[in-house]
Every structure is written in C-alpha cells, then in structure tokens.
PDBQT receptor file of N, H, CA, C and O in Angstrom, charges set to zero:
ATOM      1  N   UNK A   1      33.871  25.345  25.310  1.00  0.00    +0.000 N 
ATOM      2  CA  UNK A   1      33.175  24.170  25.765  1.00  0.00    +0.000 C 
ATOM      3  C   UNK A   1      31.698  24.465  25.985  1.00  0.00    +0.000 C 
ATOM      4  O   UNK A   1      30.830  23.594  25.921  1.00  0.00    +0.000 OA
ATOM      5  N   UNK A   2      31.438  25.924  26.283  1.00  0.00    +0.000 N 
ATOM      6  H   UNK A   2      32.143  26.632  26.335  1.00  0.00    +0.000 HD
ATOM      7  CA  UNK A   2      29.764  26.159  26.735  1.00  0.00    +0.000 C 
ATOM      8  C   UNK A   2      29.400  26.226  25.480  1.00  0.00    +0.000 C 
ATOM      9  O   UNK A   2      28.302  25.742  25.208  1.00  0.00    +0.000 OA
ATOM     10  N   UNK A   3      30.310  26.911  24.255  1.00  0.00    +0.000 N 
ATOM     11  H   UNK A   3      31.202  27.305  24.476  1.00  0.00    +0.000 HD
ATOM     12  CA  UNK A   3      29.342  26.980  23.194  1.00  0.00    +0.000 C 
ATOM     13  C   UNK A   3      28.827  25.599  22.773  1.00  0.00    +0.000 C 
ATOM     14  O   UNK A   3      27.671  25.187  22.680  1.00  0.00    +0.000 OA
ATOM     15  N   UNK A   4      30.181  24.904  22.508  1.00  0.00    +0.000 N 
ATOM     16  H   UNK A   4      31.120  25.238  22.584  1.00  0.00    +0.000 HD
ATOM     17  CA  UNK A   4      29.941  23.684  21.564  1.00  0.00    +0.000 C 
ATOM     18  C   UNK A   4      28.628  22.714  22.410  1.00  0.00    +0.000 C 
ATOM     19  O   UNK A   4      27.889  22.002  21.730  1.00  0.00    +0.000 OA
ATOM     20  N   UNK A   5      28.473  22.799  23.897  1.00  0.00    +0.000 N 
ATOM     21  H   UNK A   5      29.073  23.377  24.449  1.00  0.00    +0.000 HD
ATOM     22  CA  UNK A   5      27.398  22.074  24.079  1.00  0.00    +0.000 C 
ATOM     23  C   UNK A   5      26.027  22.638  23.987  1.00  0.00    +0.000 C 
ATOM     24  O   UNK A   5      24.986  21.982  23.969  1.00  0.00    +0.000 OA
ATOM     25  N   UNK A   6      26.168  24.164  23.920  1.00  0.00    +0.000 N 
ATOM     26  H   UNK A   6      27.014  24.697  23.935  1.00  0.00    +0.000 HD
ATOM     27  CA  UNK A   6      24.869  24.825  23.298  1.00  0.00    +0.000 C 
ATOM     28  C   UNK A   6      24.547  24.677  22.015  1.00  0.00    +0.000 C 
ATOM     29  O   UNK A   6      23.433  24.325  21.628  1.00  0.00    +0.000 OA
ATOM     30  N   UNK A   7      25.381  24.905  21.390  1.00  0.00    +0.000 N 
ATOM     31  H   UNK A   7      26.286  25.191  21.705  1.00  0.00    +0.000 HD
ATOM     32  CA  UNK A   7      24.781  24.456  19.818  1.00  0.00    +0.000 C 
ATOM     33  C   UNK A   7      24.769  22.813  19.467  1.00  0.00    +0.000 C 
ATOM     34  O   UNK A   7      24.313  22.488  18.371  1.00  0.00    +0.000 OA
ATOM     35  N   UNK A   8      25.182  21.940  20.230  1.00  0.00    +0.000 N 
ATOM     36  H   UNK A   8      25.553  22.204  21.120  1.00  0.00    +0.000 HD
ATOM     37  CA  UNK A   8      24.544  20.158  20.330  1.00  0.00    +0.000 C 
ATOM     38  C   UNK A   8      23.677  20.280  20.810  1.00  0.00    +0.000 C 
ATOM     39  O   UNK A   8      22.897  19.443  20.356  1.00  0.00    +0.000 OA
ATOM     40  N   UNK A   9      22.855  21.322  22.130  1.00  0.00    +0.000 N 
ATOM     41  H   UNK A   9      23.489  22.002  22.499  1.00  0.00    +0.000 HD
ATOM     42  CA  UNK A   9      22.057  20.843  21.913  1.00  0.00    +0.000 C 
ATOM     43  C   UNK A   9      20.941  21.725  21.216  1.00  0.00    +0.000 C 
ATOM     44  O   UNK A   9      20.090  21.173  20.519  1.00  0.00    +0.000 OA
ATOM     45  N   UNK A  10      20.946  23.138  21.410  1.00  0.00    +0.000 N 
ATOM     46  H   UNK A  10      21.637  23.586  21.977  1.00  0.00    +0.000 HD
ATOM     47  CA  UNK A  10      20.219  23.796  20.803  1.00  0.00    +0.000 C 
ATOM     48  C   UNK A  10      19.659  24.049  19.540  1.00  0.00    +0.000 C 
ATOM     49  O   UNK A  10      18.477  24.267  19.275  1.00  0.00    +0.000 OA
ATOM     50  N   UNK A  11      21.104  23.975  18.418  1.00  0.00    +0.000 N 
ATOM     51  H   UNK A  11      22.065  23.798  18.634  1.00  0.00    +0.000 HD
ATOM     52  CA  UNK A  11      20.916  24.119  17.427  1.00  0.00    +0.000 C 
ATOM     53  C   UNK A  11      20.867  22.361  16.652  1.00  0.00    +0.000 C 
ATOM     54  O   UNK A  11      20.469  22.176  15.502  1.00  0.00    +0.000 OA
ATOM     55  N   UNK A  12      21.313  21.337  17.494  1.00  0.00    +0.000 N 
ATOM     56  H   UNK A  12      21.636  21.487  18.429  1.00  0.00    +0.000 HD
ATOM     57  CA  UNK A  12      21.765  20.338  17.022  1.00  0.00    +0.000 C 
ATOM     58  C   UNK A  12      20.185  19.846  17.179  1.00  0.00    +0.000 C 
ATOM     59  O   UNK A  12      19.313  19.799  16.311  1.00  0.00    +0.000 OA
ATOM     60  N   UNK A  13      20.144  19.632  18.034  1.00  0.00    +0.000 N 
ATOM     61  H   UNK A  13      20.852  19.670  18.739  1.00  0.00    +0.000 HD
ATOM     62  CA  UNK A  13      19.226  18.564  18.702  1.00  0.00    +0.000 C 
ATOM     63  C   UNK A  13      18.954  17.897  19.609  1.00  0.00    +0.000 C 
ATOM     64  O   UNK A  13      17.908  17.274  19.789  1.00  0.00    +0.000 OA
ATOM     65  N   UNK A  14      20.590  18.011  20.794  1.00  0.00    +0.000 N 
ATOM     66  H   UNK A  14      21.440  18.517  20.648  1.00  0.00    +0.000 HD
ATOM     67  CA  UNK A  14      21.003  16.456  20.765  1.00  0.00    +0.000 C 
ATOM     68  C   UNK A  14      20.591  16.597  22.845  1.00  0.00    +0.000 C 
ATOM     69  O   UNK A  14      20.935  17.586  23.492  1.00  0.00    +0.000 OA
ATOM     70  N   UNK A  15      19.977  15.607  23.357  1.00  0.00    +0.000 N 
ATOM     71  H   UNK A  15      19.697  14.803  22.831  1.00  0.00    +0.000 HD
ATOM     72  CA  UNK A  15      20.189  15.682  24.447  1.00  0.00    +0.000 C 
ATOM     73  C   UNK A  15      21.277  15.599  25.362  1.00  0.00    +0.000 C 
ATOM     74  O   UNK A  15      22.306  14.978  25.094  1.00  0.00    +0.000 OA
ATOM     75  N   UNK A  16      21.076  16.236  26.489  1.00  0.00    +0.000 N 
ATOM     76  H   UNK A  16      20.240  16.741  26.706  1.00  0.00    +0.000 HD
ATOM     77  CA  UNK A  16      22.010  16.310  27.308  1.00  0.00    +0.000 C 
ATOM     78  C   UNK A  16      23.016  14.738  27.498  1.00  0.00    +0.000 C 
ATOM     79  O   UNK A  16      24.238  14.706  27.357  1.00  0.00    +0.000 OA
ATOM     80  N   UNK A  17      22.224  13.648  27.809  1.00  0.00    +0.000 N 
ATOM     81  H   UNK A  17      21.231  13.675  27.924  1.00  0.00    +0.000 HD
ATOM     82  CA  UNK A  17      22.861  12.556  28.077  1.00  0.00    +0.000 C 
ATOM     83  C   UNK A  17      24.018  12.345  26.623  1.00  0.00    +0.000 C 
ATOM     84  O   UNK A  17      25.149  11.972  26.935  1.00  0.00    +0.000 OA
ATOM     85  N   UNK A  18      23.777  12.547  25.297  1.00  0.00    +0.000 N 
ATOM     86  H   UNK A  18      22.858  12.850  25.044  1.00  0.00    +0.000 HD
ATOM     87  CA  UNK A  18      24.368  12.549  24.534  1.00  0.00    +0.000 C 
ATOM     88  C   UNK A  18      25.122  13.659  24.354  1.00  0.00    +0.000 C 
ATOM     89  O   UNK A  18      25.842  13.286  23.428  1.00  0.00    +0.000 OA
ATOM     90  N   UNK A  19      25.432  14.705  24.592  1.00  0.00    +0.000 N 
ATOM     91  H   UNK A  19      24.847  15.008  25.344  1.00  0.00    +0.000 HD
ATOM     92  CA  UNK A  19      26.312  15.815  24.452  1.00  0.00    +0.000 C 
ATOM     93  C   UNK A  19      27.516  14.835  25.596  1.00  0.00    +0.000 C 
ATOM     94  O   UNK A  19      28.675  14.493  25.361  1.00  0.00    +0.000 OA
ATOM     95  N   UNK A  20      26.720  14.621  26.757  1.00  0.00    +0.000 N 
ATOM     96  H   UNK A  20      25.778  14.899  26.948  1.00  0.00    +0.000 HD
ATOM     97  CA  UNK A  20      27.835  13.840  27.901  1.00  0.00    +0.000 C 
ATOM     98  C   UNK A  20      28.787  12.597  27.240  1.00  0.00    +0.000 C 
ATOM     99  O   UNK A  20      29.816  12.130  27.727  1.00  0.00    +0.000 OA
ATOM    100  N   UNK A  21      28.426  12.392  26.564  1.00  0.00    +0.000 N 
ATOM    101  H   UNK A  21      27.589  12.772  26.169  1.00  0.00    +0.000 HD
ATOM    102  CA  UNK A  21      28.837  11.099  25.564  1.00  0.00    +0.000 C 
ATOM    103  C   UNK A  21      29.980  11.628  24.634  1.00  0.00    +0.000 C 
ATOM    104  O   UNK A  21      31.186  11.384  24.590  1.00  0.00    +0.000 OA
ATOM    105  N   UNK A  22      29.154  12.445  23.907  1.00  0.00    +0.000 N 
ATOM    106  H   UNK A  22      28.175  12.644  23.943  1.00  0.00    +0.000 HD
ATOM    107  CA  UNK A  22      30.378  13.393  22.748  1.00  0.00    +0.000 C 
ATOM    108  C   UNK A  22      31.505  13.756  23.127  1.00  0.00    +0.000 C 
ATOM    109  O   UNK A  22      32.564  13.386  22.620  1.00  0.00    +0.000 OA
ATOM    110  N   UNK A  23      31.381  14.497  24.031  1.00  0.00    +0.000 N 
ATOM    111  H   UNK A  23      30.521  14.797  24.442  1.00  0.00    +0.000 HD
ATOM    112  CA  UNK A  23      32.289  15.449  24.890  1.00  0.00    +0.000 C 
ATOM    113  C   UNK A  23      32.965  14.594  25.759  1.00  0.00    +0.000 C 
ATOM    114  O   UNK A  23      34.103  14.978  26.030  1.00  0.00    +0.000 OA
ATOM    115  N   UNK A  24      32.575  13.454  26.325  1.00  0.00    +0.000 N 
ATOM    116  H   UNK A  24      31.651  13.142  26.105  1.00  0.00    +0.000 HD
ATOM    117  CA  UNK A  24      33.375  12.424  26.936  1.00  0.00    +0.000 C 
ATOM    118  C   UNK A  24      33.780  13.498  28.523  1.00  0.00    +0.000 C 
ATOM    119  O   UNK A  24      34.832  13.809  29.082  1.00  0.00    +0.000 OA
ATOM    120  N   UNK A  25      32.090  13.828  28.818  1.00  0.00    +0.000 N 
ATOM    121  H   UNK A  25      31.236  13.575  28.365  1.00  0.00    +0.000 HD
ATOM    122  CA  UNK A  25      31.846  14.037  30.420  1.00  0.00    +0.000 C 
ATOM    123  C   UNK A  25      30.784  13.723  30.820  1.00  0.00    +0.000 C 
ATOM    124  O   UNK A  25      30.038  12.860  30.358  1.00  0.00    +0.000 OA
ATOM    125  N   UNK A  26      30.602  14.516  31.869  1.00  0.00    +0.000 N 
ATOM    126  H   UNK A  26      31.208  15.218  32.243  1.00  0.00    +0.000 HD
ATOM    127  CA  UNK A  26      29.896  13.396  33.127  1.00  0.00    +0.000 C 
ATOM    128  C   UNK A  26      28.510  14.610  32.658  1.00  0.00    +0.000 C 
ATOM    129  O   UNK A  26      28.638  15.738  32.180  1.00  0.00    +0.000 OA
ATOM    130  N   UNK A  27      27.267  13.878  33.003  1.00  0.00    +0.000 N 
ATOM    131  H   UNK A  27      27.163  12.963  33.391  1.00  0.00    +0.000 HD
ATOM    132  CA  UNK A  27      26.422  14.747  32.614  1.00  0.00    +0.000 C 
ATOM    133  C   UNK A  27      25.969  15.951  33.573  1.00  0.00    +0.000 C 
ATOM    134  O   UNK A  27      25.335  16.898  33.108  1.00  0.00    +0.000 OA
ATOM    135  N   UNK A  28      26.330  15.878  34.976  1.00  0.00    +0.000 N 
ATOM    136  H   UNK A  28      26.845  15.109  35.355  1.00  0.00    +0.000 HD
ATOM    137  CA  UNK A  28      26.286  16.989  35.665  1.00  0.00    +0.000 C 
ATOM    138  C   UNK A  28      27.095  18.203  34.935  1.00  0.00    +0.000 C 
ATOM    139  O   UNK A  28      26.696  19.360  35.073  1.00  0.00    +0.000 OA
ATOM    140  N   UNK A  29      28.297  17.883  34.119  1.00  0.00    +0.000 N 
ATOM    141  H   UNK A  29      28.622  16.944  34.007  1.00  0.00    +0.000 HD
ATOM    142  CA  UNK A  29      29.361  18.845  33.791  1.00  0.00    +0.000 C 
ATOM    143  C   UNK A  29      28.471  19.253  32.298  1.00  0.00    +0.000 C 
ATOM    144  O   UNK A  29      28.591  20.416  31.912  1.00  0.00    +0.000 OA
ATOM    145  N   UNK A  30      27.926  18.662  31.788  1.00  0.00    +0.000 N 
ATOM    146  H   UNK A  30      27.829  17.718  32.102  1.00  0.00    +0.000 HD
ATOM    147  CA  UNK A  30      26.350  19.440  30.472  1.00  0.00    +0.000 C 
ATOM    148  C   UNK A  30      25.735  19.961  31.266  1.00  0.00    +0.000 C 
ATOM    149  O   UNK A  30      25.546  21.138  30.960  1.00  0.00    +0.000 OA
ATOM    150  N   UNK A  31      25.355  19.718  32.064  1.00  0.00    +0.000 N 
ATOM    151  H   UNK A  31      25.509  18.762  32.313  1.00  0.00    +0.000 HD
ATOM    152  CA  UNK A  31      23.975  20.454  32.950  1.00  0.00    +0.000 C 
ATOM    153  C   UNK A  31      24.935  21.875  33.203  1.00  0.00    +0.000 C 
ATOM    154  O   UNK A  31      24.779  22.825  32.435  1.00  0.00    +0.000 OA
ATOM    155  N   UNK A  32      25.277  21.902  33.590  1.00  0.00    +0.000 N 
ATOM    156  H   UNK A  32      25.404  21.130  34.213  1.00  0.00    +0.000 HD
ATOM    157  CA  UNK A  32      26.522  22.880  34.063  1.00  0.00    +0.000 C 
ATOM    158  C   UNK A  32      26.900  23.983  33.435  1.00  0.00    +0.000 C 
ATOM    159  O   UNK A  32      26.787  25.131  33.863  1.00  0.00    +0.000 OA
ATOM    160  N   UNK A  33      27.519  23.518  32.038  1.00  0.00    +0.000 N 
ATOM    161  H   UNK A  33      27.611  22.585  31.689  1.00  0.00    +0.000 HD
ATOM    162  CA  UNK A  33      27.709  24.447  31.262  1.00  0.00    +0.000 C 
ATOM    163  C   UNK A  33      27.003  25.024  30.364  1.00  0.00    +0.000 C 
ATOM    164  O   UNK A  33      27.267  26.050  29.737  1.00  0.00    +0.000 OA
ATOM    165  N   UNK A  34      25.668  24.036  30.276  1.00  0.00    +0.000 N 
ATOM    166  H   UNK A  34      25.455  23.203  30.785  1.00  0.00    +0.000 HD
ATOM    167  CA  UNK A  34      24.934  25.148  29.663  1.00  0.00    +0.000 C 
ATOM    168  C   UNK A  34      23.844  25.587  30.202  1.00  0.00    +0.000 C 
ATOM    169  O   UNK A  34      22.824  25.883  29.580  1.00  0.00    +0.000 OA
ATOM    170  N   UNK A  35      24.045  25.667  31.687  1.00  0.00    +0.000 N 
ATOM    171  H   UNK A  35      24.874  25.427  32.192  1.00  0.00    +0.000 HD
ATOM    172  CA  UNK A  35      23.314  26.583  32.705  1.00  0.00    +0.000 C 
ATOM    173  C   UNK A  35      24.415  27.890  32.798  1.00  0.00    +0.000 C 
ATOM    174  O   UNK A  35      24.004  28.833  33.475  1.00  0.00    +0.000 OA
ATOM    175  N   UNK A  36      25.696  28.035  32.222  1.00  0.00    +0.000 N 
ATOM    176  H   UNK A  36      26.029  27.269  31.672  1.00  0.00    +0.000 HD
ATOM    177  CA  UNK A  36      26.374  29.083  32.436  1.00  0.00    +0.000 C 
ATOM    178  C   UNK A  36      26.170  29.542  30.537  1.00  0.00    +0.000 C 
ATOM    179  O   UNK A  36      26.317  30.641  30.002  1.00  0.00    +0.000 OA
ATOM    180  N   UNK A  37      25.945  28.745  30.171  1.00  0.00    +0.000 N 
ATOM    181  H   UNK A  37      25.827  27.852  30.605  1.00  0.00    +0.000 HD
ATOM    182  CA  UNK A  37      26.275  29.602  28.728  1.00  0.00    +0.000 C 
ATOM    183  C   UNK A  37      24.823  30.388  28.345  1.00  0.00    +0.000 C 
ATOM    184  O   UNK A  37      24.705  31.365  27.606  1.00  0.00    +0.000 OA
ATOM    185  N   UNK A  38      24.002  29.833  28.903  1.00  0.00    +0.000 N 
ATOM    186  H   UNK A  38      24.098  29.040  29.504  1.00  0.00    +0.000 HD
ATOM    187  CA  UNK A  38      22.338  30.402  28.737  1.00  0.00    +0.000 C 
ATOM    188  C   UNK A  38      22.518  31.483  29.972  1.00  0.00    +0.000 C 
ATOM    189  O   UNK A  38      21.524  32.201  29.859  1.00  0.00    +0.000 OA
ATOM    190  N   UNK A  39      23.048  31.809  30.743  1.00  0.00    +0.000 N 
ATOM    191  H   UNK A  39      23.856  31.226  30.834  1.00  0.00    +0.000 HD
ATOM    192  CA  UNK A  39      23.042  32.862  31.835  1.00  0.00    +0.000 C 
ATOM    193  C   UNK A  39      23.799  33.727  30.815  1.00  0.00    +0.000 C 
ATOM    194  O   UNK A  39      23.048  34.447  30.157  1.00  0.00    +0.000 OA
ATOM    195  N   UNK A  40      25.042  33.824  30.541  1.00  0.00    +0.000 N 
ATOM    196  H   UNK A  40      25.652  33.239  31.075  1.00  0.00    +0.000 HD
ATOM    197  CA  UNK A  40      25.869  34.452  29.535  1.00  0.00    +0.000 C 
ATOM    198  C   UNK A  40      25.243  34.946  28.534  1.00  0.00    +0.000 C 
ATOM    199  O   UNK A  40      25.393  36.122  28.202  1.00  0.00    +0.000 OA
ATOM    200  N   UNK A  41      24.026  33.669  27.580  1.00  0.00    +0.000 N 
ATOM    201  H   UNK A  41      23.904  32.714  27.850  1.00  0.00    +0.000 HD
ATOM    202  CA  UNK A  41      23.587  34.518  26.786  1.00  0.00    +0.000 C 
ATOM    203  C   UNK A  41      22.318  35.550  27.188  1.00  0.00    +0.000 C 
ATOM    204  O   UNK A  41      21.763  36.379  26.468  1.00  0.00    +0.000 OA
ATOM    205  N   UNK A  42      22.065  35.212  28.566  1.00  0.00    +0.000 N 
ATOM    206  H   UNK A  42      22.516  34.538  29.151  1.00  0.00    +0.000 HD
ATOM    207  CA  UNK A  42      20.790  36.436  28.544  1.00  0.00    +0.000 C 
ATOM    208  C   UNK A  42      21.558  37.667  28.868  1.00  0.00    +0.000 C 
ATOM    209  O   UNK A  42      21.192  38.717  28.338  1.00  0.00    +0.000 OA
ATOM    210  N   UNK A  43      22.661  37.669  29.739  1.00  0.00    +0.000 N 
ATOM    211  H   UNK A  43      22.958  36.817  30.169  1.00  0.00    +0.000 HD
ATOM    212  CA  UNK A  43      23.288  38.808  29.864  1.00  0.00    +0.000 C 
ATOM    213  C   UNK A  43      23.659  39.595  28.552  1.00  0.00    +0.000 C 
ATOM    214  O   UNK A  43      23.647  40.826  28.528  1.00  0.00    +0.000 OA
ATOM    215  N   UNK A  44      23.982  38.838  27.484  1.00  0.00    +0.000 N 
ATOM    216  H   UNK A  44      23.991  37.838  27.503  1.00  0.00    +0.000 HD
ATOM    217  CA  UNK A  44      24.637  39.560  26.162  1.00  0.00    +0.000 C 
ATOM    218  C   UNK A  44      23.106  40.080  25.725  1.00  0.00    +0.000 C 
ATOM    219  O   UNK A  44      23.044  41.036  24.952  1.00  0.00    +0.000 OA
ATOM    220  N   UNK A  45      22.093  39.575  26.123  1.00  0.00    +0.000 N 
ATOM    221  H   UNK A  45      22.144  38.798  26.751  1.00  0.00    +0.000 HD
ATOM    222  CA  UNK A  45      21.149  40.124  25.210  1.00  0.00    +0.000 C 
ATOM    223  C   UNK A  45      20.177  41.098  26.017  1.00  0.00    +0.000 C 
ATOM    224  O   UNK A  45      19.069  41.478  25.638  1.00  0.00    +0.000 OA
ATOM    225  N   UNK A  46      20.755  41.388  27.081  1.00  0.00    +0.000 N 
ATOM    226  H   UNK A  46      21.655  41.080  27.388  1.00  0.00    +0.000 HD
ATOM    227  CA  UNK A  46      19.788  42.005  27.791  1.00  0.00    +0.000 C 
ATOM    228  C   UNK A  46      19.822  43.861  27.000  1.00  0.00    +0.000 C 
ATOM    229  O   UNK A  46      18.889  44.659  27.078  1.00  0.00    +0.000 OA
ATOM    230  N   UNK A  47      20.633  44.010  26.580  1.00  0.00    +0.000 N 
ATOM    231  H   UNK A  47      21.391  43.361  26.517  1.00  0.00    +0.000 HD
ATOM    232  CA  UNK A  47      20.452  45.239  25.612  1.00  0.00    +0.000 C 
ATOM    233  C   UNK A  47      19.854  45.721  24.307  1.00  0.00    +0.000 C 
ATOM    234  O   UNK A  47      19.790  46.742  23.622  1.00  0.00    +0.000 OA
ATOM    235  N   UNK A  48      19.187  43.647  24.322  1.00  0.00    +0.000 N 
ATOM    236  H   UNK A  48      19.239  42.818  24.879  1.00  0.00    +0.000 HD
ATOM    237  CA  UNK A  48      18.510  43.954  23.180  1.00  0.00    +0.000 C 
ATOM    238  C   UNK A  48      16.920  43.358  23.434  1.00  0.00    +0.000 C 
ATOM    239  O   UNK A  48      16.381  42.445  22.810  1.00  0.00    +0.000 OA
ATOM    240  N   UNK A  49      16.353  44.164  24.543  1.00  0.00    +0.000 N 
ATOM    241  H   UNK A  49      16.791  44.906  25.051  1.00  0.00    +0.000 HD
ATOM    242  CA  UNK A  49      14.992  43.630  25.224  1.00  0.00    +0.000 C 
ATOM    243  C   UNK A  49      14.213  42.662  24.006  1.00  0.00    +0.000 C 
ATOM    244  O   UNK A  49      13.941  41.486  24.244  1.00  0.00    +0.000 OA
ATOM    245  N   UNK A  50      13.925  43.247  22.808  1.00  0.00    +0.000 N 
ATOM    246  H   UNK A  50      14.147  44.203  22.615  1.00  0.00    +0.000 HD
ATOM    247  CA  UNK A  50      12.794  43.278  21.959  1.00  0.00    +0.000 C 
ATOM    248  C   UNK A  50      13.155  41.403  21.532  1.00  0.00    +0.000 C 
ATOM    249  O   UNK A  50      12.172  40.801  21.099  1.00  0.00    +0.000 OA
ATOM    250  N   UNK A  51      14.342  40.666  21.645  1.00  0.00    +0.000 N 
ATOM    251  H   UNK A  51      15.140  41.155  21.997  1.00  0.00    +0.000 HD
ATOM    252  CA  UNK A  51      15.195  39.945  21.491  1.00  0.00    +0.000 C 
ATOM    253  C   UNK A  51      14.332  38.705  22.595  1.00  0.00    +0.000 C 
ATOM    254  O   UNK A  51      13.829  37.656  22.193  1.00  0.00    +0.000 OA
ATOM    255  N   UNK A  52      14.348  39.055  23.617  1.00  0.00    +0.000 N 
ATOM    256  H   UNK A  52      14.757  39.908  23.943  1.00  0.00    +0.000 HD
ATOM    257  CA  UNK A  52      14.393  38.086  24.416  1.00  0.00    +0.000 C 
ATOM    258  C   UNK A  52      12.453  38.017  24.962  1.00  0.00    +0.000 C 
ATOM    259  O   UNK A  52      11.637  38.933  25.055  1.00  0.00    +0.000 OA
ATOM    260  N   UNK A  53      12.321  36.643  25.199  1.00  0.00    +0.000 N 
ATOM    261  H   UNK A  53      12.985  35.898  25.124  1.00  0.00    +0.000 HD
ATOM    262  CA  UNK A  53      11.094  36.737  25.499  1.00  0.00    +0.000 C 
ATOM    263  C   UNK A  53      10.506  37.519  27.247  1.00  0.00    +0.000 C 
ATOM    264  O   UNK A  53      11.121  38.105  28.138  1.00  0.00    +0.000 OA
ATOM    265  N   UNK A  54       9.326  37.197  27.096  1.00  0.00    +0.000 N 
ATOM    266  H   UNK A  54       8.827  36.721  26.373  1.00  0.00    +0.000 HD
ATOM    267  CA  UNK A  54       8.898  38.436  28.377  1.00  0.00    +0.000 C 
ATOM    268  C   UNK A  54       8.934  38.174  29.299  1.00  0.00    +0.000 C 
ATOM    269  O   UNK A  54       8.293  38.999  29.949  1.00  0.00    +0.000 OA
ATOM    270  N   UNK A  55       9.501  37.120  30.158  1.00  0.00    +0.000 N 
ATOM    271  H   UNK A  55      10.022  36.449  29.630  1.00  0.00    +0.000 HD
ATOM    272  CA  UNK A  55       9.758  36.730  31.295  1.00  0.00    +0.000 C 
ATOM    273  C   UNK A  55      11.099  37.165  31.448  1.00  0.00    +0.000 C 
ATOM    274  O   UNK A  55      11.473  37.316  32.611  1.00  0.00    +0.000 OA
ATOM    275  N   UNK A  56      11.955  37.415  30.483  1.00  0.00    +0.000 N 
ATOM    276  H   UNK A  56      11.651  37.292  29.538  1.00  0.00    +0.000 HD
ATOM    277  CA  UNK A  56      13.349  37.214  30.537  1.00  0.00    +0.000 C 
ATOM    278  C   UNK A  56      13.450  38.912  30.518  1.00  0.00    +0.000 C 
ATOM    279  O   UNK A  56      14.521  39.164  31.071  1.00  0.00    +0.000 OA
ATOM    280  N   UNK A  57      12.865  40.044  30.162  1.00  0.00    +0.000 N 
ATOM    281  H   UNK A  57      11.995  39.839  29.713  1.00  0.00    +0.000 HD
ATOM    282  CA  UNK A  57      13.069  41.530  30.011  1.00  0.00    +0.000 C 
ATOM    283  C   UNK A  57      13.276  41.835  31.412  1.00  0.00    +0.000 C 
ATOM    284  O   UNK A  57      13.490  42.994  31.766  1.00  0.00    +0.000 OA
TER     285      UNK A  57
C-alpha cells in the first residue's frame, strides 16, 4: 500500500487528494503512508550517501 501510493504519486504524478480517491481512503491515511514509505526509503538508502541529497546524509 506505501509503495503503490509512492509511485501515484511520485512517479505518477498524481496528488495526494487523488491517490485518496484511487485507493478509496481518507486522505490523512496518503499523508500517512507515504510519510512512512519516504522514512523507509531514506533508511534503505542511507548506505548509499552519494544517492541521497545533502540534507538527508
């Protein structure tokens, strides 16, 4: 569920209010999960410093 609303909106396009629509939830529950899937992905990438921008090293 965190991916599919990261890549609607990241790779898609699509705003949050519309991912809430797709997914047939409430938009606190978008806000939500992809405040956990963007935490997740900095953790996966924290081994790859050169990867992530410079606030995030």
């Amino acid at each position: 569920e965190q991916r599919v609303a990261t890549i609607l909106c990241d790779v898609e396009g699509y705003d949050y209010n519309a991912i809430a629509d797709m997914m047939q939830v409430s938009l606190g529950t978008v806000k939500s999960r992809m405040s956990r899937a963007r935490s997740k992905l900095r953790d996966c990438l924290q081994s790859f410093g050169e990867l992530l921008p410079l606030a995030y090293r």
